[in-house]
C-alpha positions as CSV (number, residue, x, y, z in Angstrom):
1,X,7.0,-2.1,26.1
2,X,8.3,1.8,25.3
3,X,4.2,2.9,25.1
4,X,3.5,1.1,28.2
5,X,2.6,3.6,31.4
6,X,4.9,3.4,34.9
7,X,7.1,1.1,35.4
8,X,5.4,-1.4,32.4
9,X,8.2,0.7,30.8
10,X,10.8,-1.4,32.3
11,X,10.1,-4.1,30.2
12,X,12.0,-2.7,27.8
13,X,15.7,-3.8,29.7
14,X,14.8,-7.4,29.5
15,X,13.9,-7.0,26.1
16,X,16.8,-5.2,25.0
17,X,18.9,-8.2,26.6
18,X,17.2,-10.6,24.9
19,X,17.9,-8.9,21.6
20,X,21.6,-8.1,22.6
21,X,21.7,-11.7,23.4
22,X,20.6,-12.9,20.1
23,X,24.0,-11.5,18.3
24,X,22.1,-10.1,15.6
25,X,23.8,-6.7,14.3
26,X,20.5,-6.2,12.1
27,X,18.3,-6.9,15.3
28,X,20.3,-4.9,17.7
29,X,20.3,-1.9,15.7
30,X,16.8,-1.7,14.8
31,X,15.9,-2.1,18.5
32,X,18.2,0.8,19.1
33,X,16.7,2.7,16.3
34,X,12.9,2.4,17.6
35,X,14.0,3.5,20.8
36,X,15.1,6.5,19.7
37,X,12.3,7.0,17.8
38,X,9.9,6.8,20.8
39,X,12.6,9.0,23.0
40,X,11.8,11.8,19.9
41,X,8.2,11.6,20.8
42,X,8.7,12.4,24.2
43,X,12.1,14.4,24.7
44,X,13.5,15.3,21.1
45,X,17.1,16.6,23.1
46,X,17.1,13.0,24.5
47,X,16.9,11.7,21.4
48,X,19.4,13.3,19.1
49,X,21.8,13.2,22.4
50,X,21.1,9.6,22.2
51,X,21.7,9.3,18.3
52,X,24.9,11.1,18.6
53,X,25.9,8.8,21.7
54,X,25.2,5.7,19.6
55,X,27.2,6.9,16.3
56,X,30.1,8.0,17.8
57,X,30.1,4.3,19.3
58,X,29.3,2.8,16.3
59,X,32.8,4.5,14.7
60,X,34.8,3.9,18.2
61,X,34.1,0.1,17.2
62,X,35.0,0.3,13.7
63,X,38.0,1.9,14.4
64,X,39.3,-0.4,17.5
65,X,37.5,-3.5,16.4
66,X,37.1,-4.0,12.8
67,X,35.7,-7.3,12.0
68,X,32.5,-6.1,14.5
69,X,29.8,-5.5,11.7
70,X,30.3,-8.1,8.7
71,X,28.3,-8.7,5.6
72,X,29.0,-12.7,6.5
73,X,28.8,-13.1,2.9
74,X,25.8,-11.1,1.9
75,X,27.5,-8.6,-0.8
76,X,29.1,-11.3,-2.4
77,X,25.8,-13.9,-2.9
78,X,23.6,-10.3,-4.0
79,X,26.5,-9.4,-6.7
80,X,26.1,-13.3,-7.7
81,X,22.5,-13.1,-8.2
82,X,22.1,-10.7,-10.3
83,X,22.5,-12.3,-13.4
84,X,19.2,-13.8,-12.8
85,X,17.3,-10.9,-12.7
86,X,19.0,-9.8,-15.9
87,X,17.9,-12.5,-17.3
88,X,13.6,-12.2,-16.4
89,X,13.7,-8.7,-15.4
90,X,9.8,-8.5,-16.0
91,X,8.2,-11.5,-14.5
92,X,10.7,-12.7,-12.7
93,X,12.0,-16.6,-11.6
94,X,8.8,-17.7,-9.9
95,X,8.2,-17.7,-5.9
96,X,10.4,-20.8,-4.5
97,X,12.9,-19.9,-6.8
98,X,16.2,-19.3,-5.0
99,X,15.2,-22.1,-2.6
100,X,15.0,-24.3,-5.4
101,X,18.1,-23.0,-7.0
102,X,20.1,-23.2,-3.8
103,X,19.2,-26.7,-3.2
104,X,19.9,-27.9,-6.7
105,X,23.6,-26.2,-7.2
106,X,26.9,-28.1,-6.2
107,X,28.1,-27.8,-2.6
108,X,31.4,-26.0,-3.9
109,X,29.0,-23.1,-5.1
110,X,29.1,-20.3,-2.9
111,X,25.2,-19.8,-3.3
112,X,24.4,-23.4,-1.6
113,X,22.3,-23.3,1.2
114,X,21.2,-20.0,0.1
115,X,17.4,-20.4,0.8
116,X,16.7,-16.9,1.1
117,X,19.0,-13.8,-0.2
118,X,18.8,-12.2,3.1
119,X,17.3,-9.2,1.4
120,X,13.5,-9.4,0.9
121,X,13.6,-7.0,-1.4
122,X,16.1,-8.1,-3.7
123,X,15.0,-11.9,-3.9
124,X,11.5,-10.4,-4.0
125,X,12.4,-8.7,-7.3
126,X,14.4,-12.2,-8.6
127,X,11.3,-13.9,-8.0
128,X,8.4,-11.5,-9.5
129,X,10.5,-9.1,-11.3
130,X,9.9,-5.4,-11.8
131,X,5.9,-6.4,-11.8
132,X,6.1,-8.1,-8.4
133,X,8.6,-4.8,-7.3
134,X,6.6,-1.9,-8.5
135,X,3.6,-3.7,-6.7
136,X,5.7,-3.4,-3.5
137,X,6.4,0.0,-4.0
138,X,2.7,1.1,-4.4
139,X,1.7,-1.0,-1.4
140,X,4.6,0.8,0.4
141,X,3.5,4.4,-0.6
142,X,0.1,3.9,0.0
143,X,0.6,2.6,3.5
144,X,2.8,5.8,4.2
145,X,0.4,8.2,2.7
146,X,-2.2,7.1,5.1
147,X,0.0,8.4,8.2
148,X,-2.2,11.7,8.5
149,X,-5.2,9.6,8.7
150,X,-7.1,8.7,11.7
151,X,-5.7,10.0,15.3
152,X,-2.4,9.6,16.7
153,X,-2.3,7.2,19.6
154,X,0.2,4.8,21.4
155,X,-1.0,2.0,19.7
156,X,-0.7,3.7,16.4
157,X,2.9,4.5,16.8
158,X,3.9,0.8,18.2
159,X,1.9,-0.6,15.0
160,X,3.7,1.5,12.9
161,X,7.0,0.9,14.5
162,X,6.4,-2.4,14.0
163,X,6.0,-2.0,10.1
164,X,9.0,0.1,10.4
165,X,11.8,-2.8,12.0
166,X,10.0,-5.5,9.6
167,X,11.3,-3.0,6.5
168,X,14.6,-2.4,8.0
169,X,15.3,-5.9,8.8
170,X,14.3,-7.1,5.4
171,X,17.4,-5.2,4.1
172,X,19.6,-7.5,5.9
173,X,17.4,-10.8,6.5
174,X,14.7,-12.8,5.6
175,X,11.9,-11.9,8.3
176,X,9.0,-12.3,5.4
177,X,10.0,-15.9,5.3
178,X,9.6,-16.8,9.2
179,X,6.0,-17.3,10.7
180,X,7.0,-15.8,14.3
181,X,8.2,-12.1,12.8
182,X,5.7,-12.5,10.0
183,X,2.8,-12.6,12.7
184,X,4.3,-9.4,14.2
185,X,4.2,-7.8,11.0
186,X,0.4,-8.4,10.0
187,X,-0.6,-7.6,13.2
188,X,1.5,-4.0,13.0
189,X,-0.2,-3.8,9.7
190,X,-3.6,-4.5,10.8
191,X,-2.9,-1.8,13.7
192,X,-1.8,0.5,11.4
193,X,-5.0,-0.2,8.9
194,X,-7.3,0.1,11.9
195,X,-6.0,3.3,13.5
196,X,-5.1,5.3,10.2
197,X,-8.6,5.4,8.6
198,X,-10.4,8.3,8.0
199,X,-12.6,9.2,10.5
């Protein structure tokens, strides 16, 4: 909505509200994040005014409401998990694993109903080990070098923003794992591919 010309800009508010009204921490703050991203590209004084409006919120609400931004369990089942990637550091469990795992453990267990690690990265590395990681890595900094290919455009940015909040939220969710956001990805990806090759 941000790249869109006029008034196509206002989109944005619904969207925003939508997001707000999802109650997800992870999906608020990304939103927020992009936003000031595309505010750089146009005013940069907007932009860091914006970031500094939006930190000294974020500490006003840790200090006067506490229990606003939770882990809802997250550090715990990570710091439980690691065992098994002690144990097949190189190849990993297998893809499916954790789902498997958190189907097949007593209810009492605090890694029940686990099916994902909420971390893409981490359960990617328990499933396909430091192979399946490094492989990541390379993709990763091989999609990043290509940024000074091809022109800049308003669809470039948008496709790379996209890449971008799929990253982020993986650090906190499981967006790989659900067809709607994994849709949004490969098309950002595909954008990005398109517009970033060497012309």
């Amino acid at each position: 909505a941000v790249i869109q010309p006029g008034r196509r800009r206002l989109w944005v508010l619904p969207a925003m509200v939508l997001i707000a009204l999802s109650k997800s921490d992870t999906a608020v703050g990304i939103s927020l994040l992009v936003l000031i991203a595309w505010c750089w590209t146009v005013n940069k004084r907007v932009a860091i005014g914006l970031g500094i409006l939006l930190f000294l919120t974020g500490i006003l609400l840790c200090l006067f409401f506490p229990g606003w931004l939770t882990s809802s369990g997250r550090l715990k089942t990570w710091a439980l998990w690691f065992p098994a990637v002690h144990q097949h550091p190189i190849l990993g469990w297998g893809l499916g694993f954790t789902k498997q795992m958190a189907q097949s453990i007593p209810e009492s267990n605090t890694l029940h109903g686990w099916k994902h690690l909420h971390n893409e990265y981490f359960q990617w590395w328990v499933e396909t080990g430091i192979v399946g990681l490094s492989l990541l890595v390379w993709s990763l900094v091989s999609l990043w070098n290509r940024r000074k290919d091809g022109k800049p455009s308003p669809t470039r940015w948008a496709c790379g923003m996209m890449i971008v909040a799929l990253l982020a939220c993986s650090l906190f969710n499981y967006p790989w794992h659900l067809w709607q956001l994994g849709i949004l990805g490969l098309i950002g990806l595909s954008g990005w591919l398109i517009h970033t090759t060497p012309t």
